[in-house]
MMTF fields as JSON, N, C-alpha, C and O atoms, coordinates in Angstrom:
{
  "mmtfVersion": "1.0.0",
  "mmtfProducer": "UNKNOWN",
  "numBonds": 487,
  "numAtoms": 488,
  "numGroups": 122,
  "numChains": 1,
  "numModels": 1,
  "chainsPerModel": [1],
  "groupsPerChain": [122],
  "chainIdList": ["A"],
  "bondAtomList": [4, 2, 8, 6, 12, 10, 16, 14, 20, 18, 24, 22, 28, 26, 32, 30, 36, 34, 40, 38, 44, 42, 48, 46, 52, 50, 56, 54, 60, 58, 64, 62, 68, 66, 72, 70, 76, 74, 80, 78, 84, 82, 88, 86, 92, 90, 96, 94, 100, 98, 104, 102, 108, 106, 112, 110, 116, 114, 120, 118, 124, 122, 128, 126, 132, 130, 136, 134, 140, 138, 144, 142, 148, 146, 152, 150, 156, 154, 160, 158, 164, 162, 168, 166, 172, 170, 176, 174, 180, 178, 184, 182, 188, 186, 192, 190, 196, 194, 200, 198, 204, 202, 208, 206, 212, 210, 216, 214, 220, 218, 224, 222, 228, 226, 232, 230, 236, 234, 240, 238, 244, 242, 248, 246, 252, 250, 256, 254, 260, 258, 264, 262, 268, 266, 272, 270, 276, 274, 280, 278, 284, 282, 288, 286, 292, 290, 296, 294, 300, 298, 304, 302, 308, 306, 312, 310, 316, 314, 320, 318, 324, 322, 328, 326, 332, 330, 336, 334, 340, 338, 344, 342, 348, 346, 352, 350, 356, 354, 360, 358, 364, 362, 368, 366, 372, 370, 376, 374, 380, 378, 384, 382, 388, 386, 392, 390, 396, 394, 400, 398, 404, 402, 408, 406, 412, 410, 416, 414, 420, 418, 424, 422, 428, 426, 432, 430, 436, 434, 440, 438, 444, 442, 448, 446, 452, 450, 456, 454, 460, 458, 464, 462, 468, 466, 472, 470, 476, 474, 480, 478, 484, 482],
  "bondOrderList": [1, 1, 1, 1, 1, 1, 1, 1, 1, 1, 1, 1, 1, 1, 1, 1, 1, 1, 1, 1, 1, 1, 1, 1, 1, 1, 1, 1, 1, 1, 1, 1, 1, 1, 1, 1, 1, 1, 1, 1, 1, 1, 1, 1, 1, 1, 1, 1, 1, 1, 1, 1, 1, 1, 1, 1, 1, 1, 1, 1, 1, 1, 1, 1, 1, 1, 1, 1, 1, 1, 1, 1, 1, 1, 1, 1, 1, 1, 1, 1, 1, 1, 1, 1, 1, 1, 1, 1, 1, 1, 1, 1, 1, 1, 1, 1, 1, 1, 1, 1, 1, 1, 1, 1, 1, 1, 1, 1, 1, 1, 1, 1, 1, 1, 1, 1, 1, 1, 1, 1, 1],
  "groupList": [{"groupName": "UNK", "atomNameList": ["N", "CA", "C", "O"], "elementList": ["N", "C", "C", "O"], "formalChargeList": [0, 0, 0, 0], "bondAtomList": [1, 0, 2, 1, 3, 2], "bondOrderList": [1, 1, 2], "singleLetterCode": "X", "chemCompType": "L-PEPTIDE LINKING"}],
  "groupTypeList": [0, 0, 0, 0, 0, 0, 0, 0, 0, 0, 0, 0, 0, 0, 0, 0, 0, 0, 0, 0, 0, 0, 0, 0, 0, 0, 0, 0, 0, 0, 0, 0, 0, 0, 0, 0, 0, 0, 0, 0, 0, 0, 0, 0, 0, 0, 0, 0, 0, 0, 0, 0, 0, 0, 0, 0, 0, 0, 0, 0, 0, 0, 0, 0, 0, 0, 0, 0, 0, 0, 0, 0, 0, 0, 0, 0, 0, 0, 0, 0, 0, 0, 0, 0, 0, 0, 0, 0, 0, 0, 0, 0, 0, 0, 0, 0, 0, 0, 0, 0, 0, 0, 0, 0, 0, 0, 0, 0, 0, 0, 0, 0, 0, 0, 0, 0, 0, 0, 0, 0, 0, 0],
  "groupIdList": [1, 2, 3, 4, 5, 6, 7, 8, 9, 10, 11, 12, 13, 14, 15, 16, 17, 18, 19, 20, 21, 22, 23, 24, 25, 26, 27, 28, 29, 30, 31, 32, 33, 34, 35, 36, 37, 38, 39, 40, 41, 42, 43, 44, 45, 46, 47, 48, 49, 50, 51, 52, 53, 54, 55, 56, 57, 58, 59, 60, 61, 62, 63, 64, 65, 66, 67, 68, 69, 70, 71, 72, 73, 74, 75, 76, 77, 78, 79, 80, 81, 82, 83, 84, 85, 86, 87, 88, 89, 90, 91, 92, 93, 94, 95, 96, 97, 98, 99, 100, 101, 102, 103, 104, 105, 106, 107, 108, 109, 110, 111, 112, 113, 114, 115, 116, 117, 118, 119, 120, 121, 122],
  "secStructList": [7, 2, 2, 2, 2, 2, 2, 2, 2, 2, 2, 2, 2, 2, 6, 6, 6, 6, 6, 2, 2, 2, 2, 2, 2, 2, 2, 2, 2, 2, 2, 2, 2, 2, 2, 2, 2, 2, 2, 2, 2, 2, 2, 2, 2, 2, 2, 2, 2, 2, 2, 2, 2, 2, 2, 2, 2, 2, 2, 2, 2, 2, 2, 2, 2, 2, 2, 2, 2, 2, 2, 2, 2, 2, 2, 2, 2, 2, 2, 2, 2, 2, 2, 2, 7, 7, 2, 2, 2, 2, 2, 2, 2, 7, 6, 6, 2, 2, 2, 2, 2, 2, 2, 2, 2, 2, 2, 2, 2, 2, 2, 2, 2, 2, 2, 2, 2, 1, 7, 7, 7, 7],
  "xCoordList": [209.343, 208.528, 207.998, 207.789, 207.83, 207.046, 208.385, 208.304, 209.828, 210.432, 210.791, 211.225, 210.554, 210.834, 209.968, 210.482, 208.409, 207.526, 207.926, 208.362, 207.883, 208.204, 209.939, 210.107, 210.599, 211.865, 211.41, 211.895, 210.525, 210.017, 208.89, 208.936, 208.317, 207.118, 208.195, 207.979, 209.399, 210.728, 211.227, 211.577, 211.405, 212.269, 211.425, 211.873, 210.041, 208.911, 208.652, 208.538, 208.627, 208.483, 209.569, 209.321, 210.861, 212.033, 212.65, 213.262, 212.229, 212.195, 210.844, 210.898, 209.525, 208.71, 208.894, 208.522, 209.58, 210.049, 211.677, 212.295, 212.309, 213.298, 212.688, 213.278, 211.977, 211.256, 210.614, 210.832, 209.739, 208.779, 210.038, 210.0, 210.969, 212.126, 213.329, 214.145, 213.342, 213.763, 213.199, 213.651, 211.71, 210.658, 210.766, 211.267, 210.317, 210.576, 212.057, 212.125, 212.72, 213.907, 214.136, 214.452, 213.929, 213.957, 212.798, 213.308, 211.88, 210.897, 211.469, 211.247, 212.21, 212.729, 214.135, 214.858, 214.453, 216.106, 215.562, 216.131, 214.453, 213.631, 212.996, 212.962, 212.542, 211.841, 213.144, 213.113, 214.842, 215.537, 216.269, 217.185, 216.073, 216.616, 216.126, 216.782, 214.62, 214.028, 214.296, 214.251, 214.68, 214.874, 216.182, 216.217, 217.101, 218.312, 218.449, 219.216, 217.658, 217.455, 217.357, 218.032, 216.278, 215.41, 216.104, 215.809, 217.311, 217.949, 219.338, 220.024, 219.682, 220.956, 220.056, 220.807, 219.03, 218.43, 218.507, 218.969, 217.726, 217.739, 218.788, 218.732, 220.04, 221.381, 221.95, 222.875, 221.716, 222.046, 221.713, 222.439, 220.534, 219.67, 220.437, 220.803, 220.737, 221.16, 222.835, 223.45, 222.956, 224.644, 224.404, 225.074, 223.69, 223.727, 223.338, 223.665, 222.577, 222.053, 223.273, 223.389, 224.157, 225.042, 226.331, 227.001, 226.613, 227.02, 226.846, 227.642, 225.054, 225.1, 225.094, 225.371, 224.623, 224.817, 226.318, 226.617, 227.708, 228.87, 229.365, 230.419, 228.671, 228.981, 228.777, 229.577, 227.301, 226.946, 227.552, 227.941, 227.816, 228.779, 230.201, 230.595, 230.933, 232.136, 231.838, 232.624, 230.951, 230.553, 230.327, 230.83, 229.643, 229.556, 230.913, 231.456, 231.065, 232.548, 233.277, 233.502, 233.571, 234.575, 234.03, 234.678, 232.746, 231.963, 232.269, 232.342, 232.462, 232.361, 234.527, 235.179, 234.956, 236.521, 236.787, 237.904, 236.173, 236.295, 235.961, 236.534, 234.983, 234.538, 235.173, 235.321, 235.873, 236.22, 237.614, 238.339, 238.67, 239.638, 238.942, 239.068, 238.224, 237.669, 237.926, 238.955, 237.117, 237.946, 238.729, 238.869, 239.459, 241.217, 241.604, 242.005, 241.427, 242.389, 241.519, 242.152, 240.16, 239.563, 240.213, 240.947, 239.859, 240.901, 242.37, 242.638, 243.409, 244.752, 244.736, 245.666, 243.936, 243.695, 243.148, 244.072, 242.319, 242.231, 243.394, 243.535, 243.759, 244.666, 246.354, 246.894, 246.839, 247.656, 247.183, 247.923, 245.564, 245.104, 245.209, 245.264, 245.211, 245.236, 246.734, 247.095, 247.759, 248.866, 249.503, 250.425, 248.828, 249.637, 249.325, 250.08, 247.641, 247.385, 247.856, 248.36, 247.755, 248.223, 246.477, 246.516, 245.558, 243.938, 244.357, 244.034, 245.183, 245.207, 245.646, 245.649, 246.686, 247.232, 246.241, 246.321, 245.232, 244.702, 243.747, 243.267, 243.295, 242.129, 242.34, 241.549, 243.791, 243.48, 243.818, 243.575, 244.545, 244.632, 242.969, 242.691, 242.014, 240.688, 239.909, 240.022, 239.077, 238.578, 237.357, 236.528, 236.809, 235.268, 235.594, 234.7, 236.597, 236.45, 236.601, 236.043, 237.228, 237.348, 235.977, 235.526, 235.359, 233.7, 232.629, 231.504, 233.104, 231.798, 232.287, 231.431, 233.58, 233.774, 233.189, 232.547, 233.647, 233.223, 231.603, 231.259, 230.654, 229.416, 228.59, 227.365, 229.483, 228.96, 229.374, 228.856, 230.415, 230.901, 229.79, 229.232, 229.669, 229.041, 227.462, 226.886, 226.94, 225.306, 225.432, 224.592, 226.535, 226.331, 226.417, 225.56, 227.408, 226.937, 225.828, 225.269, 225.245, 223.734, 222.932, 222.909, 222.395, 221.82, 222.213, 221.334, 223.465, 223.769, 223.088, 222.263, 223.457, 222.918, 221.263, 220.569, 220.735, 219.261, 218.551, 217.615, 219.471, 218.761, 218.928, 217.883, 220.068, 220.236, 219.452, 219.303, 219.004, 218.043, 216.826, 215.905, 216.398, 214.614, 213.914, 214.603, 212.761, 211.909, 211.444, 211.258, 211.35, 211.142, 209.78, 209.034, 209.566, 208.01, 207.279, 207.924, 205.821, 205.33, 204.813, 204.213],
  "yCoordList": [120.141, 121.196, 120.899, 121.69, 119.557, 119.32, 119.604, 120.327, 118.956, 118.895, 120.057, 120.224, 121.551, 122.45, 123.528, 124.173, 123.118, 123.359, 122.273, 123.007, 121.065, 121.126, 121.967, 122.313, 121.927, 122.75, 124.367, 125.096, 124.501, 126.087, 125.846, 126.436, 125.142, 124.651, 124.801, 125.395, 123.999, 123.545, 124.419, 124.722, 125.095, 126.723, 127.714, 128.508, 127.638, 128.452, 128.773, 129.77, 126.959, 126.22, 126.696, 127.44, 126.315, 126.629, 128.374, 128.821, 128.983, 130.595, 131.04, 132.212, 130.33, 130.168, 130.088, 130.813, 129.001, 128.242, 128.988, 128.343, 129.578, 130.601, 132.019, 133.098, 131.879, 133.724, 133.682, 134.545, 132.489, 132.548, 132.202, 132.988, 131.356, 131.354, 132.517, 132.473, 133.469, 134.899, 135.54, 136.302, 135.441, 136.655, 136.118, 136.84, 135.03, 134.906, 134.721, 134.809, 134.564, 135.373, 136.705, 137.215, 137.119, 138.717, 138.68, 139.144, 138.375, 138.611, 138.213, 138.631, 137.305, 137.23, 137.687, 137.588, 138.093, 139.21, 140.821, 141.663, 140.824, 142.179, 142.233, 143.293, 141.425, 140.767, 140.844, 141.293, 140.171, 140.477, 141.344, 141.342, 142.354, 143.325, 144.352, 145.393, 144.319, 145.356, 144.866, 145.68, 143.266, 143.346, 143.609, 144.42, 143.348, 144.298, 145.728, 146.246, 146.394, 147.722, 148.182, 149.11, 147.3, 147.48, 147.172, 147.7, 146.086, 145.542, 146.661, 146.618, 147.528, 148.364, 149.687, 150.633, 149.935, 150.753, 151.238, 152.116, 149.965, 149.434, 149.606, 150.233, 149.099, 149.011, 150.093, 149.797, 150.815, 152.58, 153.482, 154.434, 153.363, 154.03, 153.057, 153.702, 151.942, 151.72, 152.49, 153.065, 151.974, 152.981, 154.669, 155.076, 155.427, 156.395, 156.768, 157.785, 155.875, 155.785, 155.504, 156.052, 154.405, 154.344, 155.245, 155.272, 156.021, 157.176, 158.397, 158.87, 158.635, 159.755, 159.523, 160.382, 157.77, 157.49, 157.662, 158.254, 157.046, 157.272, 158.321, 158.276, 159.897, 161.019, 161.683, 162.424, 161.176, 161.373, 160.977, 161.689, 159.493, 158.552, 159.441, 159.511, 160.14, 160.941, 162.246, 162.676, 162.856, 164.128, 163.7, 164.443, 162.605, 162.391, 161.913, 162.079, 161.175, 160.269, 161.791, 161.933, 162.941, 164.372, 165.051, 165.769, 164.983, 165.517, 165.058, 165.798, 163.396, 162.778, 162.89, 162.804, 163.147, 163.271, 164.872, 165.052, 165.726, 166.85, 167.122, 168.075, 166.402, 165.963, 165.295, 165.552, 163.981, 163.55, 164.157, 163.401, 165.231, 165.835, 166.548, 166.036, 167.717, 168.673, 167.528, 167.589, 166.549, 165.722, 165.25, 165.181, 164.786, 164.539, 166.177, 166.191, 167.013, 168.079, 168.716, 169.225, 168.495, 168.44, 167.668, 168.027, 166.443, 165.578, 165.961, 166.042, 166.21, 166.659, 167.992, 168.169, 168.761, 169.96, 169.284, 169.346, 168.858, 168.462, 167.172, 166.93, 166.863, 165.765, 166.635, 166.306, 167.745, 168.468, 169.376, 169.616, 169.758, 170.391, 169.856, 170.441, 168.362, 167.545, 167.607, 168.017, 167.166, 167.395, 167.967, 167.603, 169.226, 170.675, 170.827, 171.439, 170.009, 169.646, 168.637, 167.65, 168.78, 167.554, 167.299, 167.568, 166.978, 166.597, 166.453, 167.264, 165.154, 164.764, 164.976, 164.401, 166.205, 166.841, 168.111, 168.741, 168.294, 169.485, 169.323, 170.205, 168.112, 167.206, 167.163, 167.478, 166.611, 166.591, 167.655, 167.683, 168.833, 170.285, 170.97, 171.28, 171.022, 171.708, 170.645, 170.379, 169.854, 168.932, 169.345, 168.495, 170.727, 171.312, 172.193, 172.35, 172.489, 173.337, 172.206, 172.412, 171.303, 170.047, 169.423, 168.938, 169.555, 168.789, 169.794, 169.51, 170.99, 171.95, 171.706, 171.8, 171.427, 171.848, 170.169, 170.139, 169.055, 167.943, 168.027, 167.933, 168.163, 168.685, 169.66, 169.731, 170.555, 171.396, 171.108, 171.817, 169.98, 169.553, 168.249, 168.205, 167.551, 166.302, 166.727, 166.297, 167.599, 168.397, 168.72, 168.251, 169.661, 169.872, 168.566, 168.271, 167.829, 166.16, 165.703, 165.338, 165.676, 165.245, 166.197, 165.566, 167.28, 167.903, 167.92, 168.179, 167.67, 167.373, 166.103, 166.035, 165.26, 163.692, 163.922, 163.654, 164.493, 164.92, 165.275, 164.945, 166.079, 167.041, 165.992, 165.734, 165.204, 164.649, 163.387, 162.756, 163.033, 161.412, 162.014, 161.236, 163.588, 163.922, 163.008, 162.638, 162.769, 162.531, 164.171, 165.174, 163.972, 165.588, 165.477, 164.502, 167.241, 167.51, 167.414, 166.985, 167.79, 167.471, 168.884, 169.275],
  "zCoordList": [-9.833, -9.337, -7.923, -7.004, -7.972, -6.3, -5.467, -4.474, -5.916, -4.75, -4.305, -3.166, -5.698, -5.692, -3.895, -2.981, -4.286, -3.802, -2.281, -1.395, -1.915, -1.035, 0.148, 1.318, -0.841, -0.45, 0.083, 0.948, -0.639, -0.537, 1.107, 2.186, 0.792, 2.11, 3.585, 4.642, 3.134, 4.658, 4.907, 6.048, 3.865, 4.326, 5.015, 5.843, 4.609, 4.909, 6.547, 7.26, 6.735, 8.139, 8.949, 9.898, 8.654, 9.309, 9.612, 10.582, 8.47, 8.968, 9.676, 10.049, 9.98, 11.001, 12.395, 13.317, 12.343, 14.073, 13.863, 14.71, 13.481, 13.685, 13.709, 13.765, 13.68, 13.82, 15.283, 16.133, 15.476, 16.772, 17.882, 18.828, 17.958, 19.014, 19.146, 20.066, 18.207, 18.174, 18.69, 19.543, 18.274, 18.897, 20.645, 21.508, 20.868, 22.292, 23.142, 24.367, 22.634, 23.218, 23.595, 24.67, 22.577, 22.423, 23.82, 24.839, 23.926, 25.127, 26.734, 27.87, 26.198, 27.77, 27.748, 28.74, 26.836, 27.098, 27.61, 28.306, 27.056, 27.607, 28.697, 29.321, 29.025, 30.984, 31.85, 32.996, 30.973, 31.954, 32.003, 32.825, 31.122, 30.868, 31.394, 31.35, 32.138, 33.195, 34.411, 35.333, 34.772, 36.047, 36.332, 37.257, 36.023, 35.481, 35.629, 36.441, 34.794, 35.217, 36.741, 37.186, 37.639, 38.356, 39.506, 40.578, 39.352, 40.386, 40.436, 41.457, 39.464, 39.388, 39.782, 40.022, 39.881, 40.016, 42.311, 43.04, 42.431, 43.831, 44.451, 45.509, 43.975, 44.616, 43.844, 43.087, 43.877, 43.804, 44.359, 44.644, 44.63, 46.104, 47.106, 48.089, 47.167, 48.8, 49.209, 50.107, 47.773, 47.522, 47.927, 48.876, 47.399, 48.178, 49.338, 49.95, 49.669, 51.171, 52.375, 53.471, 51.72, 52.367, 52.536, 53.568, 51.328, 51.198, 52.54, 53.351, 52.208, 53.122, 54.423, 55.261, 54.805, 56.572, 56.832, 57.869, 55.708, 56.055, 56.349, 56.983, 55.923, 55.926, 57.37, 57.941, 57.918, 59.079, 59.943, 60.868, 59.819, 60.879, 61.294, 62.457, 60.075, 60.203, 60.774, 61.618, 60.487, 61.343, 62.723, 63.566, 63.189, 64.493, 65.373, 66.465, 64.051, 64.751, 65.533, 66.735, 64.269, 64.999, 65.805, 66.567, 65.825, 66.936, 68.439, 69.419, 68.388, 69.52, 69.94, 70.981, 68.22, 69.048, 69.483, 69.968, 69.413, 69.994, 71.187, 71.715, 71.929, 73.053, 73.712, 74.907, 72.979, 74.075, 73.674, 74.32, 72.88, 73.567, 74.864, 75.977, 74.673, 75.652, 76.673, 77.347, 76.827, 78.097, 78.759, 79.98, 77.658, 77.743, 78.724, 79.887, 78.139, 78.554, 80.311, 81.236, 80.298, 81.854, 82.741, 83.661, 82.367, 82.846, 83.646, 84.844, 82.08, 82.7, 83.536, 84.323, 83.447, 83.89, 85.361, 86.172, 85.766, 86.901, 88.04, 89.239, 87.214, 87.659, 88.386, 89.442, 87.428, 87.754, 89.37, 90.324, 89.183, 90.228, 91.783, 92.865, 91.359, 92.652, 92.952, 94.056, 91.897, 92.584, 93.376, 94.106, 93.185, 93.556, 94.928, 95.683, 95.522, 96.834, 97.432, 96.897, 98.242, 99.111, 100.034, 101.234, 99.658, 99.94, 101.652, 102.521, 101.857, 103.514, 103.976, 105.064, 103.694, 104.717, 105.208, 106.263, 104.049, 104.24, 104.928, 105.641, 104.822, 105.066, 107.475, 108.364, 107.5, 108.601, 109.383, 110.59, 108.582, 109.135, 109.825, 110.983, 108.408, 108.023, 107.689, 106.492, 108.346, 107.732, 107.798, 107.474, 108.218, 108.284, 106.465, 105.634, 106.334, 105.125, 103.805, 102.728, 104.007, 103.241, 103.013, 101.975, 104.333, 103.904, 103.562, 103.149, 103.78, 103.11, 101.374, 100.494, 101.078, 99.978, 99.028, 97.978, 99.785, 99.334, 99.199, 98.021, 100.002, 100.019, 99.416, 99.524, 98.646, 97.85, 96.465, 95.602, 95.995, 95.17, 94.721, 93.624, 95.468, 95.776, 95.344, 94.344, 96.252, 95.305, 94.164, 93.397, 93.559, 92.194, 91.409, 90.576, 91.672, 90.751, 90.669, 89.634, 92.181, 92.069, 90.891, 89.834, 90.79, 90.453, 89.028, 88.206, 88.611, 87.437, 86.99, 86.079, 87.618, 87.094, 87.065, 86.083, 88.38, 87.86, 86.572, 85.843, 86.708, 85.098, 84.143, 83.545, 83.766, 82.854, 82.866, 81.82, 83.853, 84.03, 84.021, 83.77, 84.288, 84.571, 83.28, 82.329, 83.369, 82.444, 81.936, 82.625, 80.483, 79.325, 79.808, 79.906, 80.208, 80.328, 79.069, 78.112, 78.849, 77.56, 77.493, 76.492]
}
């Protein structure tokens, strides 16, 4: 009967200290099981964040290649224009109509670059 009673006492003990190291497991599988949450949570917002900057980045990116065609084709459009002159021959034919035209060409740049460097009124 005693050894009965102590057998019963060891088992008592041992489903004790197997209950309290369950229970605290279970406590820290649940501590990491919110930071877990918390960390997939985080890096899901940065994921869509990065999402919608990539979206922007591509709208700008076609923005900036439509521009710079429009330039490409100023460009060839002006480059053909020069060909078709001959500048120094015309240059030392008319060189008063050559410099009104350089001079009135030459201000509008300025006045361009102005506007675009002014400091914004308030």
């Amino acid at each position: 009967m005693i050894i009965m009673g102590v057998l019963m006492a060891t088992m008592a003990g041992g489903f004790y200290f197997y209950y309290k190291d369950t229970q605290n497991r279970i406590q820290i599988l649940a501590k990491n099981n919110a930071k877990l949450e918390s960390a997939v949570q985080t890096q899901q917002t940065a994921i869509d964040t990065l999402q919608q900057d990539a979206e922007k980045f591509n709208k700008l990116n076609q923005r900036l290649q439509i521009n710079l065609d429009n330039a490409e084709k100023e460009k060839d459009a002006l480059y053909k224009k020069l060909q078709r002159h001959d500048l120094t021959r015309l240059a030392l034919r008319k060189p008063a109509l050559i410099e009104k035209v350089i001079n009135k060409a030459t201000k509008k740049e300025h006045e361009s670059i102005e506007d675009l460097t002014k400091r914004p009124t308030r």
